[in-house]
C-alpha positions in Angstrom: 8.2 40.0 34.8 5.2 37.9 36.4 3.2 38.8 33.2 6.1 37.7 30.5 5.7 34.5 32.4 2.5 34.6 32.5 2.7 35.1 28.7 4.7 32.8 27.7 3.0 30.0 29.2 -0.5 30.6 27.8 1.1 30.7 24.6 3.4 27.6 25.1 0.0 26.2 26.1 -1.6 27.1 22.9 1.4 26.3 20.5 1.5 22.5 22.5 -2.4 22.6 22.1 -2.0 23.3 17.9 0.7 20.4 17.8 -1.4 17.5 20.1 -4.8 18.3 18.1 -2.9 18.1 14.8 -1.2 15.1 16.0 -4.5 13.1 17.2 -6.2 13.9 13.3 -4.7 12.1 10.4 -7.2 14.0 7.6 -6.2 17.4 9.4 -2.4 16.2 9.4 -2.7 15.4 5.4 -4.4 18.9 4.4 -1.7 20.8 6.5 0.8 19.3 4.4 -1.1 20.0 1.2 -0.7 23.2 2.0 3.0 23.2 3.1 2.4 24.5 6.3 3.6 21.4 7.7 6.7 19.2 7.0 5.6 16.4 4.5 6.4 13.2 6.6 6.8 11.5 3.6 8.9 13.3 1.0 11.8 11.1 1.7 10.2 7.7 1.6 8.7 5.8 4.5 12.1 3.7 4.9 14.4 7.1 4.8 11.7 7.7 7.8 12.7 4.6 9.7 16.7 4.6 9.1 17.5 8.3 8.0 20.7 7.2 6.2 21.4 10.3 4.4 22.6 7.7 1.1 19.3 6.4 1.1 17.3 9.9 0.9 14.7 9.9 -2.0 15.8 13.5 -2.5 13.3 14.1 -6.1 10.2 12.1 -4.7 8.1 13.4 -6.8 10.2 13.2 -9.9 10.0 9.4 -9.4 6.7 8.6 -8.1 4.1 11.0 -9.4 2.6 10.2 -12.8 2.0 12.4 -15.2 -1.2 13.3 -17.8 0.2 11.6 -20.2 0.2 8.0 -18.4 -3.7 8.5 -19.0 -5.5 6.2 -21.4 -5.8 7.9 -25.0 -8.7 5.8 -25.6 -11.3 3.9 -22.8 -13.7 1.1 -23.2 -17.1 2.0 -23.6 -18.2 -2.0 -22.7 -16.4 -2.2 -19.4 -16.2 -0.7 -15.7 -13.2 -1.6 -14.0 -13.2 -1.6 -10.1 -9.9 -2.3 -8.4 -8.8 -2.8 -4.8 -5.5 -2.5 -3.6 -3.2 -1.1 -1.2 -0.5 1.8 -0.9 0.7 0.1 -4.4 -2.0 1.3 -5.9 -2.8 5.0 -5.3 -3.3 6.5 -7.9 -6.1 8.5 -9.3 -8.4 6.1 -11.1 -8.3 8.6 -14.2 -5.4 6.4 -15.1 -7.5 3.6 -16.0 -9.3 2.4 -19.1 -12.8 1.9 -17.6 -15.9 3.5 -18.9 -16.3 4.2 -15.3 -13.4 3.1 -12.4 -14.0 2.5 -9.0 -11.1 2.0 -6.7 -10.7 0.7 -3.1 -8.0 1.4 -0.7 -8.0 -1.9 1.7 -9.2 -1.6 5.2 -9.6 2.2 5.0 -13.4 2.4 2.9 -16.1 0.6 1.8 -17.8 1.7 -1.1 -21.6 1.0 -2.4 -22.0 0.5 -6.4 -24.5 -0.4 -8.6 -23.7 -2.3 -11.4 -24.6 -2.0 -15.3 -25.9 -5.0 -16.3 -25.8 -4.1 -20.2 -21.8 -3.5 -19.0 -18.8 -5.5 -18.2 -18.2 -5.4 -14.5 -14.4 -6.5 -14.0 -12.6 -6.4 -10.6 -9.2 -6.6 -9.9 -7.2 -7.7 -6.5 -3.9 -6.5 -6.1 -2.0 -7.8 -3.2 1.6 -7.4 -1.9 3.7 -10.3 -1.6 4.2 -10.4 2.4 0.3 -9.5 3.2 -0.8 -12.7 1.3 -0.5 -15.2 3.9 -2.1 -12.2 6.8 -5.2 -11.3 4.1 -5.7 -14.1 2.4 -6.1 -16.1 5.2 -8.9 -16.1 8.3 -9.7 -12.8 7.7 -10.3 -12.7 4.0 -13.9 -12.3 4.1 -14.3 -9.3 6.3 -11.6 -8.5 3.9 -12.4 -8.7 0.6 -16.1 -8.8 0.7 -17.8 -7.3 3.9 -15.4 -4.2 3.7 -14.8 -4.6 -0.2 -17.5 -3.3 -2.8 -21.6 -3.9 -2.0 -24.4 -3.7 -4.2 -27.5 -2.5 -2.9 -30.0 -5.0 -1.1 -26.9 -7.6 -0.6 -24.8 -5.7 2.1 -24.6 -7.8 5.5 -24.8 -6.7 9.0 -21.2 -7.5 8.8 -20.3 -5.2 6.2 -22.3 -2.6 7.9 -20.5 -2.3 10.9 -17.5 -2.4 9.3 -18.7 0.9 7.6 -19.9 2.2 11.0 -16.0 1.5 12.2 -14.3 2.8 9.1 -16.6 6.3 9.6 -15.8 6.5 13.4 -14.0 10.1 14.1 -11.8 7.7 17.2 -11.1 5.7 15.0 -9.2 7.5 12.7 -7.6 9.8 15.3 -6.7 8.3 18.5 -5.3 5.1 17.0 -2.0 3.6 17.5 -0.1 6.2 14.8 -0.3 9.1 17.1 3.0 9.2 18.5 4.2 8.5 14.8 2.4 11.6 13.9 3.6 13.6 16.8 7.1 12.8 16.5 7.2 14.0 12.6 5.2 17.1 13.5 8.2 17.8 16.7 11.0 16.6 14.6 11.0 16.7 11.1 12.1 19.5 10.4 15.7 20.2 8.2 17.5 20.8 11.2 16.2 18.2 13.1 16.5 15.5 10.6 20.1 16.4 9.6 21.0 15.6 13.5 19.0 12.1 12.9 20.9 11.6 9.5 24.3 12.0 11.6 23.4 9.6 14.7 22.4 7.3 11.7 25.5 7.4 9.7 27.6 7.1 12.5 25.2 3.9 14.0 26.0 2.1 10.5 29.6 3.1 10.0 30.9 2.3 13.5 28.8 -0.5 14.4 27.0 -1.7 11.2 23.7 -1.3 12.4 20.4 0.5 10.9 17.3 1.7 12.8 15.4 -1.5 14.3 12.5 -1.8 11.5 14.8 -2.0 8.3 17.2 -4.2 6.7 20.0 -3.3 4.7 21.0 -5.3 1.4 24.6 -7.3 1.6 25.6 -5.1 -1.0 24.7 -2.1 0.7 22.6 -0.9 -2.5 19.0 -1.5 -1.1 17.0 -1.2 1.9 14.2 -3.2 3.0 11.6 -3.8 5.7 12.6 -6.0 8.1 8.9 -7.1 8.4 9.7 -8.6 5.1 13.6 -9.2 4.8 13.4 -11.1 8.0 13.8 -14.8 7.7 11.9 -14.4 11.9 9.0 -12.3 10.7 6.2 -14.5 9.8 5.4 -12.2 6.9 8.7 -12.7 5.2 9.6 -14.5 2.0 11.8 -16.4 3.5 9.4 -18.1 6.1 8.8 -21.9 5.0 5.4 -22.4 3.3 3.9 -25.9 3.5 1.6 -26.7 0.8 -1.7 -26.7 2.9 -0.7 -23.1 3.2 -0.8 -22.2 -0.3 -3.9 -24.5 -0.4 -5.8 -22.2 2.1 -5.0 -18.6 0.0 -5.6 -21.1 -2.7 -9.4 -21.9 -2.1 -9.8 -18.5 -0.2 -9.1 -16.5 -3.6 -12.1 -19.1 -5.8 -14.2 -18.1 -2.6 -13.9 -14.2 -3.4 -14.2 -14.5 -7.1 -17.5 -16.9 -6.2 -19.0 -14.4 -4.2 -18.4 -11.4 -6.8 -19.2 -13.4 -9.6 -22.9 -14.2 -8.3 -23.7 -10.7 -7.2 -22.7 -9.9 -11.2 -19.6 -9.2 -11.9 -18.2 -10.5 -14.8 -14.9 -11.9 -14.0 -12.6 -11.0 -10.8 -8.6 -10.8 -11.3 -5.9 -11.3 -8.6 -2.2 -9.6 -9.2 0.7 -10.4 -7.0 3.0 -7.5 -6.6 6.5 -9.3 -5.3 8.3 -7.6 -2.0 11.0 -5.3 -2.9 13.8 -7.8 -1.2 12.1 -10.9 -3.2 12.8 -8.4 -6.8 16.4 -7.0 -5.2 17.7 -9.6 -3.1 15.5 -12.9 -4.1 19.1 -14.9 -2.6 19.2 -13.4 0.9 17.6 -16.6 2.5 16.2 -19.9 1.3 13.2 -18.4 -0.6 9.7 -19.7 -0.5 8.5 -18.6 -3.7 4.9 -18.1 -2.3 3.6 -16.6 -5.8 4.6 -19.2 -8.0 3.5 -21.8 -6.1 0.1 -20.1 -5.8 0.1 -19.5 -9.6 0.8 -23.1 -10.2 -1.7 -24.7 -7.9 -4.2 -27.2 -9.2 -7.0 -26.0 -7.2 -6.8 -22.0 -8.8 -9.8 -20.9 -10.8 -8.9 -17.2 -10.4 -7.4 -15.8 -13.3 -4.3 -13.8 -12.7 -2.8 -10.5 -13.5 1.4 -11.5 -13.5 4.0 -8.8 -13.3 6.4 -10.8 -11.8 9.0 -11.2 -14.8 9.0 -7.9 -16.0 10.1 -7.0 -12.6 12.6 -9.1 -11.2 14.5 -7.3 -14.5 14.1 -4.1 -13.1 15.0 -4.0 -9.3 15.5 -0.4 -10.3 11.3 0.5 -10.5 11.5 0.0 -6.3 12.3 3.1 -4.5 15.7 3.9 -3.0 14.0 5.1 -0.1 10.6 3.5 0.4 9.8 0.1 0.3 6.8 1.2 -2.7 7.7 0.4 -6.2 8.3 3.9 -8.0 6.5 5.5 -11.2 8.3 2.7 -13.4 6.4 0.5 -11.1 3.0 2.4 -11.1 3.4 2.8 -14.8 3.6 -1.5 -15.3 0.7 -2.2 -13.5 -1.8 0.4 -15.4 -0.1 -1.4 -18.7 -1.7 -4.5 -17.3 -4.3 -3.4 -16.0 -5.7 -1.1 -18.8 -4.5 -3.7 -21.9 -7.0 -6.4 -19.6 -10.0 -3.7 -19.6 -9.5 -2.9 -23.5 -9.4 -6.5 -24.3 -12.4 -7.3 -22.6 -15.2 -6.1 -25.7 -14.1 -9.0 -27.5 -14.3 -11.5 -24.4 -17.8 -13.8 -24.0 
């Protein structure tokens, strides 16, 4: 008897052991679940993960967000190289695009060295989510979009080289503030376990008409948003007043990135405004403060601009049911954009 016990705990020791390392490496977390020998924590959408309302489970994720061979170019410029930074809107493989060569940057997580043709086209694009504008495009829009965004050799800054030295750090990236996140997925997210969550969660909504703290749903009952961003309280929400020294600040912010990419030779810098989910599915919620257009329309704008807006306040249906991401529909309007721009540029002086 003393040695089952004995046993068993060495090898509840181990099994706990397996789950806290897991839990405390995001890269080891990822490759377990390429490899299905971990639940996916996001096969349902990352707002099915906050509410788990059962009617709001993006049951065929990949179906609606992965795109496909065919959504690559059948033809690429040979005159231009297309670099792009962008957040979780823009993940996909940068085969997609129309550059001779493509160079992508996920925001915040990498900083990447290039060294630019100068018998090329450099052209950069800027895509940035509706409720991050007035948080990055703000005080800290330098460290950024330029120290942490895309260096040429000889011109990085001290700056920029810490940042890398942070961004590369193994503590970093493991015992940050997403380890419970990661630990509670790894303990309960399995089928079982989530079909108890989906019944405390219907029953929460039915009885008492109340979601998860963290999400919003729609009047109509037909959407689900953020509350980060459906909010009229959050400070990142559409619905927060705007004064017009506000806008002014992104305003002259945005010239200042396109200034600094433009002298260290790249040929023209874009920004694109990707509108929240509630702003394209519930624009009426609250008294809006139509941040976009008024940047658009602002006298003191030099940046050119990529602008998806109309196409997508028609189609409310390119935003996941479950996930607060646009889905392939979405995906597949921006690389139209985006890759008509890069084609169009051989003509351009």
């Amino acid at each position: 008897m003393k040695i089952f016990l004995v046993t068993f705990r060495l090898l509840l020791l181990m099994v706990s052991g397996m789950f806290l390392f897991t839990g405390l490496s995001d890269r080891l977390q990822r490759k377990l679940d390429a490899r299905g020998l971990i639940p996916d924590q996001y096969r349902f959408g990352d707002l099915y993960n906050i509410t788990n309302l059962p009617e709001f489970k993006g049951s065929h994720w990949t179906e609606t967000d992965d795109l496909g061979e065919f959504d690559k170019p059948r033809s690429r410029s040979m005159n231009v190289d297309l670099y792009t930074i962008g957040d979780s809107f823009t993940t996909m493989d940068t085969s997609f695009y129309a550059g001779r060569r493509n160079h992508h940057i996920w925001l915040g997580t990498e900083v990447d060295t290039v060294t630019l043709d100068p018998t090329i086209r450099s052209v950069l694009v800027i895509e940035v989510i509706e409720r991050t504008i007035q948080e990055r495009l703000r005080e800290d829009y330098a460290e950024l979009y330029i120290q942490r965004g895309f260096q040429i050799p000889g011109i990085a800054s001290k700056a920029t080289r810490k940042a890398t030295e942070i961004s590369d750090s193994f503590w970093q990236n493991t015992l940050n503030r997403e380890i419970n996140q990661r630990l509670e997925f790894l303990l309960f997210n399995s089928t079982v376990a989530l079909k108890c969550k989906e019944m405390k969660a219907d029953l929460m909504l039915s009885w008492f008409g109340r979601t998860h703290p963290g999400s919003i749903i729609s009047r109509d009952r037909r959407f689900l948003f953020y509350e980060v961003e459906a909010s009229p309280k959050s400070v990142l929400s559409p619905f927060r007043p705007l004064t017009d020294a506000d806008i002014d600040s992104v305003v002259f912010n945005m010239n200042r990135i396109r200034d600094h990419y433009m002298n260290v030779g790249f040929s023209e810098v874009y920004f694109c405004f990707i509108p929240n989910k509630v702003t394209v599915c519930e624009r009426d919620r609250h008294q809006h403060n139509n941040q976009i257009h008024r940047i658009e329309q602002n006298q003191h704008l030099k940046v050119p601009l990529l602008k998806l807006n109309d196409q997508l306040f028609s189609h409310p249906e390119w935003y996941h049911k479950s996930d607060g991401h646009w889905n392939v529909h979405g995906k597949r309007l921006w690389l139209k954009y985006v890759n008509e721009l890069v084609m169009a540029w051989p003509g351009r002086r």
